[in-house]
N, C-alpha and C positions, 0 to 999 in steps of 0.2 A: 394511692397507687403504689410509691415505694415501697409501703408497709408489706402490701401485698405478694410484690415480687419478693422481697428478703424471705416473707414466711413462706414462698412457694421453693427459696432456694436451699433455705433450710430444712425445708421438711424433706427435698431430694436427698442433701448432702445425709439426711438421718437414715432414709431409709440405701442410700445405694452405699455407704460408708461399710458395714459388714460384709458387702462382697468383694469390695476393694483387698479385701486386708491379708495381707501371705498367708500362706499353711500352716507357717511356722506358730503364727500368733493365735492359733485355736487356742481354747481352755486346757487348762493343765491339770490334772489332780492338787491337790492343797499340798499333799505331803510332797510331791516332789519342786516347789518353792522354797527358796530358800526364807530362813525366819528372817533375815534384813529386809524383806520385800511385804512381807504381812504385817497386817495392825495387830500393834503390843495393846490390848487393851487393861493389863493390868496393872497400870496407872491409875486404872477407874473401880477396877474389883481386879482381885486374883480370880477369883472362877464364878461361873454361874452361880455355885453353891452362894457364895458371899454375895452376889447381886440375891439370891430369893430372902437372906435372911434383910437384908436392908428394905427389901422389898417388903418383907413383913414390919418390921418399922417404918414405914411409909402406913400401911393399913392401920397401926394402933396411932398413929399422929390424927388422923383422918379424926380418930375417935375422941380425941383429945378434945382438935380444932370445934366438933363440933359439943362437948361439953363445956369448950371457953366460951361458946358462941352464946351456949343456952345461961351460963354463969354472966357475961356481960351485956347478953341481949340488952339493947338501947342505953347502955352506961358506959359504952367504950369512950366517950369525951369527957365524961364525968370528970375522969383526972389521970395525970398526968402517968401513973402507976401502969392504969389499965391501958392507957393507951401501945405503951411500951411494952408492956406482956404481949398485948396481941402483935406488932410489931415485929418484935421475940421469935413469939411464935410461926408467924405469915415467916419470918425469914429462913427460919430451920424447913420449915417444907418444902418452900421455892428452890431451896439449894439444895435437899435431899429428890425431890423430883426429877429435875432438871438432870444431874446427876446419873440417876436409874434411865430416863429417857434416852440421855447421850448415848448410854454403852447398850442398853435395848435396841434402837436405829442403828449402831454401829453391827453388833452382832449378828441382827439381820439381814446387814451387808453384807458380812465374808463372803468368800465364795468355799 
């Protein structure tokens, strides 16, 4: 029954919360914020352009991963070389992935 009341007071607070809120705090154009108040996201890429080339290094990894896959098919324990290649490898994508996702969900954010 708690559960119930908190999701029923939360779902008021959600939907009656945007008509609470002064005039003043409508949306703004982008350009007329100041840059201190916007995400720097070139931290993570300088521009779009630099996320699609990474982004195409993501696609030729893709193709790598899976000629390692077809090259160690069932010898990955074999020893301790191949283990570590693949390793290697699984790790440079996780962090080139991860990476492009961040700033893609971010970018999708801005307003």
């Amino acid at each position: 029954m708690n559960k119930i009341v908190r999701c029923v007071g939360i779902s008021l607070c959600v939907l009656l919360l945007p008509s609470l809120l002064p005039a003043q705090m409508a949306a703004r154009d982008r350009s007329e914020i100041e840059d201190e108040y916007k995400w720097d996201l070139s931290g993570l890429y300088e521009s779009d352009e630099a996320w699609e080339a990474e982004f195409k290094k993501a696609e030729a990894l893709v193709a790598e991963a899976e000629a390692l896959r077809e090259k160690l098919g069932g010898k990955l324990g074999e020893s301790g070389e191949n283990l570590l290649h693949f390793h290697r490898k699984s790790e440079e994508m996780s962090r080139l992935y991860e990476k492009l996702l961040t700033y893609a969900f971010l970018k999708a954010d801005e307003d």
